[in-house]
VEXLUM-348992 format. One record per residue (C-alpha): residue in three letters; residue number from 1; z, x, y. Coordinates in nm, 3 decimals. Layout:
BEGIN
<site 'ALA'; NUM; <Z; X; Y>>
...
//
This chain:
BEGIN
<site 'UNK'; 1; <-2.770; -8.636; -24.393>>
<site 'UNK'; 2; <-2.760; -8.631; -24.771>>
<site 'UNK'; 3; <-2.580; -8.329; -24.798>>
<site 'UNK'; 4; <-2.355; -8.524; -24.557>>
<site 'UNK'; 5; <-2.314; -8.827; -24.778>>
<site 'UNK'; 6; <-2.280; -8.626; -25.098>>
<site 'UNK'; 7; <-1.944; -8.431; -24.961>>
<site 'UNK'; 8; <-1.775; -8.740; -24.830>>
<site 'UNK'; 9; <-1.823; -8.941; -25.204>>
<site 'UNK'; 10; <-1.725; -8.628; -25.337>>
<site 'UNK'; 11; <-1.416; -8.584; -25.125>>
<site 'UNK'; 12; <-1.371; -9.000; -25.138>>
<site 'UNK'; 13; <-1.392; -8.994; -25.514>>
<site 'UNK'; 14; <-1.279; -8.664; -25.653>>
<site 'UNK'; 15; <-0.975; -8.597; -25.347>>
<site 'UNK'; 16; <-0.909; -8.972; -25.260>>
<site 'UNK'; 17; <-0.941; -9.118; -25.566>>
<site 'UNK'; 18; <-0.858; -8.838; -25.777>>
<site 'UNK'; 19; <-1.134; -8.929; -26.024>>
<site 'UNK'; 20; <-1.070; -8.584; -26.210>>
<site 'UNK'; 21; <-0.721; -8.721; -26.326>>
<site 'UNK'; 22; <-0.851; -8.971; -26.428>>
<site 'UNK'; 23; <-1.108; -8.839; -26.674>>
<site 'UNK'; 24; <-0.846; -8.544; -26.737>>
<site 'UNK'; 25; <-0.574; -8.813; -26.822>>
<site 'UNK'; 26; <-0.786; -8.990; -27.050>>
<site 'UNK'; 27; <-0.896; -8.686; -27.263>>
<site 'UNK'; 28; <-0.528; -8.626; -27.291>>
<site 'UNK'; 29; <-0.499; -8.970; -27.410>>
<site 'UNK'; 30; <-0.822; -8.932; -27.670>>
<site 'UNK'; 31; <-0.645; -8.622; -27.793>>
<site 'UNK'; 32; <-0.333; -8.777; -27.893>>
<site 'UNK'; 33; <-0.534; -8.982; -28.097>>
<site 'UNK'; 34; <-0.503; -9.297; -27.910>>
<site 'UNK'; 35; <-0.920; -9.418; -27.775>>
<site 'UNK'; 36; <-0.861; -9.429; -27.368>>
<site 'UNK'; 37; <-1.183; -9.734; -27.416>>
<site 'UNK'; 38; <-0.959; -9.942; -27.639>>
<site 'UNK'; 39; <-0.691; -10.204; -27.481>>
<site 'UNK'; 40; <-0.383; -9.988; -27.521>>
<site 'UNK'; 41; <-0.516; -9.666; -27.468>>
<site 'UNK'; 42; <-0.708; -9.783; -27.169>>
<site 'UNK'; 43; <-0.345; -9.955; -27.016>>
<site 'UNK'; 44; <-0.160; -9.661; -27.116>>
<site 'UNK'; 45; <-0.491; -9.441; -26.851>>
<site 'UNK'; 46; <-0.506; -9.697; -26.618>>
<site 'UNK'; 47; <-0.085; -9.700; -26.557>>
<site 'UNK'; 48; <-0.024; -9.307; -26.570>>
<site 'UNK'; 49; <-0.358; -9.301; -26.363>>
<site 'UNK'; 50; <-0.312; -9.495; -26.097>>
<site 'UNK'; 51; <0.103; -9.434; -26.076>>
<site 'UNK'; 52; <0.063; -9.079; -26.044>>
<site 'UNK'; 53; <-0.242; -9.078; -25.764>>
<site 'UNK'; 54; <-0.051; -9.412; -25.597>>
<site 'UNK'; 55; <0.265; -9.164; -25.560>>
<site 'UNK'; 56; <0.130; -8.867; -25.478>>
<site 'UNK'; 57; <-0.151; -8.953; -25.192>>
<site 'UNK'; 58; <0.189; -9.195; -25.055>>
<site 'UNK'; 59; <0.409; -8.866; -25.033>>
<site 'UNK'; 60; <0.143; -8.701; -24.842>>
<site 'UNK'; 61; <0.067; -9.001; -24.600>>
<site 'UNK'; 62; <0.423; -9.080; -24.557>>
<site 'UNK'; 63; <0.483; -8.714; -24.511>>
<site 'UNK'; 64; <0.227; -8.734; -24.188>>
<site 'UNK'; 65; <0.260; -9.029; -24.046>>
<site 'UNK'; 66; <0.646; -9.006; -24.039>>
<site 'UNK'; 67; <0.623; -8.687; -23.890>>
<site 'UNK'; 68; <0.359; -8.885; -23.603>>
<site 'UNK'; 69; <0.635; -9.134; -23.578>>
<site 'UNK'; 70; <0.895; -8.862; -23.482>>
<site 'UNK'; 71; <0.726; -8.897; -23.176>>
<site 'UNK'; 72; <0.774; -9.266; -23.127>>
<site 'UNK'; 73; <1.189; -9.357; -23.199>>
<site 'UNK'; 74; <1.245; -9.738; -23.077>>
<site 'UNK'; 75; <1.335; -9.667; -22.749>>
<site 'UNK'; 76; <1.065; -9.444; -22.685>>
<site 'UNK'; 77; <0.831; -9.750; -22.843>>
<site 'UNK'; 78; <1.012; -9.977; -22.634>>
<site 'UNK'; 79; <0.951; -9.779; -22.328>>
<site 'UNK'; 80; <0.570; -9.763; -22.412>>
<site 'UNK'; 81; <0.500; -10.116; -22.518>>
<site 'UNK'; 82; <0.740; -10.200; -22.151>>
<site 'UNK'; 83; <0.387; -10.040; -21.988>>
<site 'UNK'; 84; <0.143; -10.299; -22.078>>
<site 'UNK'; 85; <0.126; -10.687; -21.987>>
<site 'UNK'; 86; <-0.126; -10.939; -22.106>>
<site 'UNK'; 87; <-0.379; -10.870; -22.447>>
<site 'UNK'; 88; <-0.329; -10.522; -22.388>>
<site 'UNK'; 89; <-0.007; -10.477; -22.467>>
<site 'UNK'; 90; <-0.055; -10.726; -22.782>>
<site 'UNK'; 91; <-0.320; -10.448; -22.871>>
<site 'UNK'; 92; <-0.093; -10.172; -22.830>>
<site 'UNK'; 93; <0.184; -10.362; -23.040>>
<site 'UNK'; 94; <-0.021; -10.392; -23.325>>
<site 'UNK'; 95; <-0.162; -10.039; -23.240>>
<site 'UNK'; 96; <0.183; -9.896; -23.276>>
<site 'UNK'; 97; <0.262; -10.105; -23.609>>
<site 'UNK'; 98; <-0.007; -9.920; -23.804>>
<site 'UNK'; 99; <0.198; -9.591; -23.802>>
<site 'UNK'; 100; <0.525; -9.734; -23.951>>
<site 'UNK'; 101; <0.466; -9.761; -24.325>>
<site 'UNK'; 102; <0.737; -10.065; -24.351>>
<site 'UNK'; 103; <0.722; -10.404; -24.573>>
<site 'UNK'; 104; <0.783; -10.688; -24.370>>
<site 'UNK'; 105; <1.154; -10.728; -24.474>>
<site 'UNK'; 106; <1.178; -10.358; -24.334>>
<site 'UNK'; 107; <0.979; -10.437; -24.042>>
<site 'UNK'; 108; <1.186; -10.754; -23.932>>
<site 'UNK'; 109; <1.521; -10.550; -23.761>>
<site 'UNK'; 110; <1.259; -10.358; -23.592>>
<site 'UNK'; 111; <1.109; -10.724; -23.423>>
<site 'UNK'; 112; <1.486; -10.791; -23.369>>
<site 'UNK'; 113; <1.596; -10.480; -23.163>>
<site 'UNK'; 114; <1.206; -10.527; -22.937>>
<site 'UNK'; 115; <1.252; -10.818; -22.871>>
<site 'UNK'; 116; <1.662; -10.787; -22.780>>
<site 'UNK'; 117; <1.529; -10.478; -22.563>>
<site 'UNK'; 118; <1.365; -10.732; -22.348>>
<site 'UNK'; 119; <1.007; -10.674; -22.493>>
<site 'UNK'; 120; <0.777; -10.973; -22.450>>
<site 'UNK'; 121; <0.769; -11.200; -22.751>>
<site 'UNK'; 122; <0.383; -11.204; -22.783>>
<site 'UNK'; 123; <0.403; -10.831; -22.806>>
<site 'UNK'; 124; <0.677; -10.787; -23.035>>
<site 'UNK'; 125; <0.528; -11.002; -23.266>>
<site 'UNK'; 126; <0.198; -10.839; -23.292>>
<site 'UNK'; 127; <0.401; -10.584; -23.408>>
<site 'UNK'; 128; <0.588; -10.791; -23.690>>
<site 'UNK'; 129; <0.286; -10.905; -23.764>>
<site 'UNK'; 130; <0.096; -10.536; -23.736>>
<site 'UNK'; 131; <0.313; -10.358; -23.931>>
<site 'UNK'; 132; <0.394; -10.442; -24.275>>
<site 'UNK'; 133; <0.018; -10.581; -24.304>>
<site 'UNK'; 134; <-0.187; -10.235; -24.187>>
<site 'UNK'; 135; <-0.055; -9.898; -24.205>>
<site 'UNK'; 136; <-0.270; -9.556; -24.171>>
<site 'UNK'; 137; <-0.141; -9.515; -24.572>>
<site 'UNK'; 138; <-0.310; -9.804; -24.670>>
<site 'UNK'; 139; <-0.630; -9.707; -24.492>>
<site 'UNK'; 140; <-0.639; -9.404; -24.635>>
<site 'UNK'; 141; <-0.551; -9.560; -25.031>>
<site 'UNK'; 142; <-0.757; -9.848; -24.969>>
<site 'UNK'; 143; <-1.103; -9.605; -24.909>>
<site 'UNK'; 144; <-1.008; -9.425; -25.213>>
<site 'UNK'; 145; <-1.088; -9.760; -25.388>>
<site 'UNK'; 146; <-1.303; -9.973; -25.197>>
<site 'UNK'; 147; <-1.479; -9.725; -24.995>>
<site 'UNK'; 148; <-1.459; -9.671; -24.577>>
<site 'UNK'; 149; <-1.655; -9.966; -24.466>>
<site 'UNK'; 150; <-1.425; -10.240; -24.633>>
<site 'UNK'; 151; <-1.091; -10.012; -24.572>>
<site 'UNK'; 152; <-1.186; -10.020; -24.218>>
<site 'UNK'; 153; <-1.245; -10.371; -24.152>>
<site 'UNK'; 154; <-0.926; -10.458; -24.360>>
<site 'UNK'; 155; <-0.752; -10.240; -24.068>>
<site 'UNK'; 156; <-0.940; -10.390; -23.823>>
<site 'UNK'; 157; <-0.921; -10.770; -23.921>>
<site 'UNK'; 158; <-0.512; -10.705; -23.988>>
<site 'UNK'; 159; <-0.491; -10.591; -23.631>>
<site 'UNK'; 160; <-0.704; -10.923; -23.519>>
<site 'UNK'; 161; <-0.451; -11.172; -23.685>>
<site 'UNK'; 162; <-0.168; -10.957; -23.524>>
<site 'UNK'; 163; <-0.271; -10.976; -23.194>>
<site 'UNK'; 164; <-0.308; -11.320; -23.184>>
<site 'UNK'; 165; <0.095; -11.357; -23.211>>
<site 'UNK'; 166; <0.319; -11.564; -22.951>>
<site 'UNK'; 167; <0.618; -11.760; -22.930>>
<site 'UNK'; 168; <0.996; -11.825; -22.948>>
<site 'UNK'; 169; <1.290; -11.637; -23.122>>
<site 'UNK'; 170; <1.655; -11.808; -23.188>>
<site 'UNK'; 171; <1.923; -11.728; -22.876>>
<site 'UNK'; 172; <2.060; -11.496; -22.996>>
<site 'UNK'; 173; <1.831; -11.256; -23.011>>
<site 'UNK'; 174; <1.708; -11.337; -22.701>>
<site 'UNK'; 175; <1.956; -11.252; -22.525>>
<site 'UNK'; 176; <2.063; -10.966; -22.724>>
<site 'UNK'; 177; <2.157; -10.658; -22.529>>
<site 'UNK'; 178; <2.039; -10.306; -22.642>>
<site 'UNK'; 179; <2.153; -9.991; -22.593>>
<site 'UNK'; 180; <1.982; -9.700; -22.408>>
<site 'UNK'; 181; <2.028; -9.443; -22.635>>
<site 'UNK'; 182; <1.870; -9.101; -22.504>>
<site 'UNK'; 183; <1.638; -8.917; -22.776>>
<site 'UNK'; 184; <1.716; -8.539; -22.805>>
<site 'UNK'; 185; <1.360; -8.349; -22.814>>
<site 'UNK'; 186; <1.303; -8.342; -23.159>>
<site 'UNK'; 187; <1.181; -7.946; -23.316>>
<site 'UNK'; 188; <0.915; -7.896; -23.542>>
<site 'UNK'; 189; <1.172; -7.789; -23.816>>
<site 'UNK'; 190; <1.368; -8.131; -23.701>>
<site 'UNK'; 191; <1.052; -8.329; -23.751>>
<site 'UNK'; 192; <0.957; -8.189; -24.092>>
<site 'UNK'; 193; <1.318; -8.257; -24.233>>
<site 'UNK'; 194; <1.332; -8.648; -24.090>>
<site 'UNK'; 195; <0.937; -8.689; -24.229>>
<site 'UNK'; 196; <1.055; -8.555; -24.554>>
<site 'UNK'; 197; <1.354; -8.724; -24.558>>
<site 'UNK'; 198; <1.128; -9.031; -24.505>>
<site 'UNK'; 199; <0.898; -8.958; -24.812>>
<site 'UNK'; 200; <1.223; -8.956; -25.036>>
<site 'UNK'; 201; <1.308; -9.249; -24.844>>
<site 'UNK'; 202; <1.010; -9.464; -24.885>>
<site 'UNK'; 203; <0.922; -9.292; -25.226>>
<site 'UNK'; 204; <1.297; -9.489; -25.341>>
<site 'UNK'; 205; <1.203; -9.816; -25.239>>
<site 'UNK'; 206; <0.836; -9.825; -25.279>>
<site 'UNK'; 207; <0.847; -9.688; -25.618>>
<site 'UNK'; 208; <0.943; -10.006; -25.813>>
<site 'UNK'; 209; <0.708; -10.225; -25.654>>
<site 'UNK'; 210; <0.412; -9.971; -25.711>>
<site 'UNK'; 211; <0.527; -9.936; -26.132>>
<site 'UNK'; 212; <0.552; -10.315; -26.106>>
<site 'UNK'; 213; <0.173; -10.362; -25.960>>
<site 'UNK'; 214; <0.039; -10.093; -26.176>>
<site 'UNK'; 215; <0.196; -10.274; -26.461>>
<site 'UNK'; 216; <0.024; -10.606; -26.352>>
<site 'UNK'; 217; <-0.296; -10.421; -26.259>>
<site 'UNK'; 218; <-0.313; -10.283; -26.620>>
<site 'UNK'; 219; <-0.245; -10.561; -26.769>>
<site 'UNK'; 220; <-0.520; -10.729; -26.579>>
<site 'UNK'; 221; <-0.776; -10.448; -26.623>>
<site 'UNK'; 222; <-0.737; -10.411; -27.023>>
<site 'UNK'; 223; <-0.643; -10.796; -27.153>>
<site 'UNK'; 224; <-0.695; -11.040; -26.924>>
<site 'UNK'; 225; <-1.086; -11.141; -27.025>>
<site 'UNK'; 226; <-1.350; -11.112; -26.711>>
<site 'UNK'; 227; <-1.478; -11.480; -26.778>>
<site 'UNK'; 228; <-1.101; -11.612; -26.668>>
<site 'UNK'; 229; <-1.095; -11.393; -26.356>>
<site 'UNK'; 230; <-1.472; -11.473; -26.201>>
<site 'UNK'; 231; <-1.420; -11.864; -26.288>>
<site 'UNK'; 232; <-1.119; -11.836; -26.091>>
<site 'UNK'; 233; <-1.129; -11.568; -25.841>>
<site 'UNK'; 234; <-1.514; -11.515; -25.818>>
<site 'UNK'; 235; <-1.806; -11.619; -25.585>>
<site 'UNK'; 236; <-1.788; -12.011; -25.805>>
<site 'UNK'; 237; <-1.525; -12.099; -25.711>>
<site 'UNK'; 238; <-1.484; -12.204; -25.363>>
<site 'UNK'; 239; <-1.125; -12.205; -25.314>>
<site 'UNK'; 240; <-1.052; -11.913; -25.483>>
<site 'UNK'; 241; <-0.919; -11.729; -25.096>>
<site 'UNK'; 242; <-0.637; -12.016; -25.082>>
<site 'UNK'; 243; <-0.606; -11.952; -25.458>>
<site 'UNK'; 244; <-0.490; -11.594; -25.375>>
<site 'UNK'; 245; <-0.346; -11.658; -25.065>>
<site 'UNK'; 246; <-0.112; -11.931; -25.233>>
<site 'UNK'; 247; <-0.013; -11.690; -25.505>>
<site 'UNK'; 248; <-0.008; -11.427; -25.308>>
<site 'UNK'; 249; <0.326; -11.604; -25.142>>
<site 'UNK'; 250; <0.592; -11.561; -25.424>>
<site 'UNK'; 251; <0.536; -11.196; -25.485>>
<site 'UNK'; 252; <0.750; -10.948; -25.264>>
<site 'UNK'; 253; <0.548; -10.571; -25.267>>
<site 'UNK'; 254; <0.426; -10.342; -24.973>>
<site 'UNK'; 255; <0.055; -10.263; -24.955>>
<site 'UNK'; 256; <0.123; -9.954; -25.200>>
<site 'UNK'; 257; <0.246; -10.201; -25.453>>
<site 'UNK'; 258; <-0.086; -10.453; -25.417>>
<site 'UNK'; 259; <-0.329; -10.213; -25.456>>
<site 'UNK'; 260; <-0.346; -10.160; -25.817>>
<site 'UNK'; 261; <-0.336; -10.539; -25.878>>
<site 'UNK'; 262; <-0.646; -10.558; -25.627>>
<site 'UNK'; 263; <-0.842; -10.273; -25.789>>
<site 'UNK'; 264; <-0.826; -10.468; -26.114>>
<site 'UNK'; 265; <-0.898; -10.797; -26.020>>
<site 'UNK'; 266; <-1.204; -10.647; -25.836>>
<site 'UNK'; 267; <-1.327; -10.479; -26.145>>
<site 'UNK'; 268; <-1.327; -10.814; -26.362>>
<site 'UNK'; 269; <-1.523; -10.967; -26.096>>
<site 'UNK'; 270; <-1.281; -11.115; -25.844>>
<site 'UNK'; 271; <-1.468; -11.176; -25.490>>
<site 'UNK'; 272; <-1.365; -10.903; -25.229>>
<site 'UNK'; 273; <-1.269; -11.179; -24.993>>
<site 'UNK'; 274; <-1.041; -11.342; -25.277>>
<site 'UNK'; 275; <-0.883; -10.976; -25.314>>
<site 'UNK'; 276; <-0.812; -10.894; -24.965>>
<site 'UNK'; 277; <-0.668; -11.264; -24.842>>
<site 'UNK'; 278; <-0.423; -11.182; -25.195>>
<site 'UNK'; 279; <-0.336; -10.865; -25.019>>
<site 'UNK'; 280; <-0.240; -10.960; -24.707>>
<site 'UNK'; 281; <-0.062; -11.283; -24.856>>
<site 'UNK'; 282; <0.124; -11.062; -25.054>>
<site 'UNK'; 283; <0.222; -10.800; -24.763>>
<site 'UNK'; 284; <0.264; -11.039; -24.480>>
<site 'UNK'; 285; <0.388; -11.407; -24.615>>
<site 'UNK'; 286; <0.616; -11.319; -24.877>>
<site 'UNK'; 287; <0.921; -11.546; -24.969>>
<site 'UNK'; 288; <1.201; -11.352; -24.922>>
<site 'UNK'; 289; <1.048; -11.176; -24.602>>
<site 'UNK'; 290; <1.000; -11.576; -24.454>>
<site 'UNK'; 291; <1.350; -11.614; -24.561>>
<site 'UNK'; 292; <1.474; -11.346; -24.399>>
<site 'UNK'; 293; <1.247; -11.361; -24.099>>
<site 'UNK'; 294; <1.408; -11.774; -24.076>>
<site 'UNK'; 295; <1.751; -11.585; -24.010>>
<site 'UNK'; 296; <1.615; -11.417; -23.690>>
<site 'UNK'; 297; <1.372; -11.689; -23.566>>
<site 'UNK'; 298; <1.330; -12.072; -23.441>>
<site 'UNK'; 299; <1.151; -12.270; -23.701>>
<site 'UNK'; 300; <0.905; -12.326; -23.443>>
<site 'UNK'; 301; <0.788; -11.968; -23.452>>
<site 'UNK'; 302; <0.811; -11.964; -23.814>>
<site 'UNK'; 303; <0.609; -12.189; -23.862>>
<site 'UNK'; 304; <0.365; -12.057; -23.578>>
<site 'UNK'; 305; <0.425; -11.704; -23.806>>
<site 'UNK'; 306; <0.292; -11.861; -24.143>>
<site 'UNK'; 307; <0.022; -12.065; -23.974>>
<site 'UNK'; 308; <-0.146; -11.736; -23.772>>
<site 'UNK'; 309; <-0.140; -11.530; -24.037>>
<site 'UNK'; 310; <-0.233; -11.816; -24.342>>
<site 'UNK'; 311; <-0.543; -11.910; -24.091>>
<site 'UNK'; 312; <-0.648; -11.590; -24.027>>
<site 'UNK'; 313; <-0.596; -11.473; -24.374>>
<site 'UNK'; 314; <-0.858; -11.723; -24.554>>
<site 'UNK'; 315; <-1.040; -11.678; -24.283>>
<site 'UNK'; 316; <-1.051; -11.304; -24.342>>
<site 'UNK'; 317; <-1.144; -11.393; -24.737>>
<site 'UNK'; 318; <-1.413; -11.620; -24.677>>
<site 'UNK'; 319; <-1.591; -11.393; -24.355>>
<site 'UNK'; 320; <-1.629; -11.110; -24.732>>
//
């Protein structure tokens, strides 16, 4: 058993969280003269640190899951989630939302052509729901920071507040019309090149929002002093979860792009609960996705959007 425990921190800190470039990047930084424990030198470890592993364990992930989601085209998806009535096809919406590695914004003409293909509205928006707010990546990048256990019940709590999706969607899109494409049998070679292509793909847009949070999260790590973050974020204060979830609102990143900014709040001494609920504020209730998602839906299931997710999201940072 200990021999057990001693491989997986070793492959949790030294292959998921790359620990060794970290301590290899910061003697690079001590022999340039600079001190990697001072402010600068430690912004200047923490941002080549964390934008080099963020980048590299996403073109790997990306690079599997996209090659997994070769398998699953919309109108194979559509075909699959067609199966299932009731919870259980909820379960397998939000299921099947974990292996797309979308933001919401991305995520949204996905609900649009489900739910025009005559998919029920509960299940397609499990889905919406689902998918920008747990992916397999983020699993996977959120155990290289905050270990299996809380990785897994972020995954697990994400998929909770996305089954529990239902309502109405504007006329048009109701009565949309889709079109029964047929999917040529994809070959290995075929699925390599389209996962690939999806690595460059994702690696485009992803990449500003993930220099953007590193940014943040240095800034946080090396300046901003601990005392400000616990009084704010940490176990005294007992709004801090609809602190984060509030703030978590304006900002427009993925999961890829949050990360950094969570790993340094949670080393000043932010509460995990505070950190997550910021998270999934950030990935799920985002401005311009709402305003987007307001082109596609009633009101009414906007609003029914924002309150599911805003409940179940405090909820989520006050159960840690």
């Amino acid at each position: 058993m200990d021999m057990l425990k001693t491989g997986w921190n070793f492959f949790q800190n030294e292959v998921l969280g790359m620990a060794w470039l970290n301590r290899l990047i910061g003697n690079l930084i001590n022999a340039c003269g600079l001190d990697a424990t001072s402010k600068i030198g430690g912004s200047i470890q923490f941002f080549v640190y964390d934008t080099i592993k963020i980048m590299v364990l996403l073109g790997v992930l990306i690079l599997i899951i996209s090659y997994i989601q070769s398998y699953f085209p919309p109108e194979r998806t559509k075909k699959i989630l067609g199966r299932f009535h009731g919870i259980g096809a909820n379960i397998i919406s939000a299921l099947l939302g974990t292996v797309t590695p979308f933001c919401s914004c991305s995520s949204i003409p996905l609900f649009i052509g489900f739910t025009s293909a005559g998919l029920p509205l509960g299940v397609t928006f499990s889905f919406l729901i689902s998918s920008p707010m747990v992916d397999l990546g983020s699993l996977v990048l959120l155990m290289s920071i905050f270990g299996w256990k809380i990785a897994v019940a972020y995954v697990v709590l994400g998929l909770v507040i996305a089954v529990a999706g239902e309502s109405y969607v504007e006329d048009f899109i109701r009565g949309g019309n889709s079109l029964d494409v047929p999917q040529e049998e994809l070959h290995f070679k075929d699925r390599i090149k389209f996962a690939w292509e999806q690595v460059i793909e994702t690696a485009k847009k992803v990449a500003p929002y993930v220099l953007i949070g590193v940014g943040i999260g240095a800034f946080i790590h090396n300046w901003i002093p601990e005392e400000w973050i616990v009084r704010i974020l940490g176990t005294g204060n007992p709004i801090g979860v609809i602190i984060a979830t509030v703030v978590g609102v304006p900002m427009y990143a993925d999961i890829f792009g949050t990360i950094p900014i969570a790993e340094a709040l949670l080393a000043k001494g932010a509460q995990l609960g505070v950190v997550l609920s910021f998270m999934m504020s950030v990935t799920t209730l985002s401005l311009p996705s709402m305003i987007m998602l307001r082109k596609a839906v009633k009101p009414k299931l906007l609003g029914v959007f924002i309150a599911i997710c805003t409940i179940g999201i405090i909820l989520v940072g006050y159960f840690f």
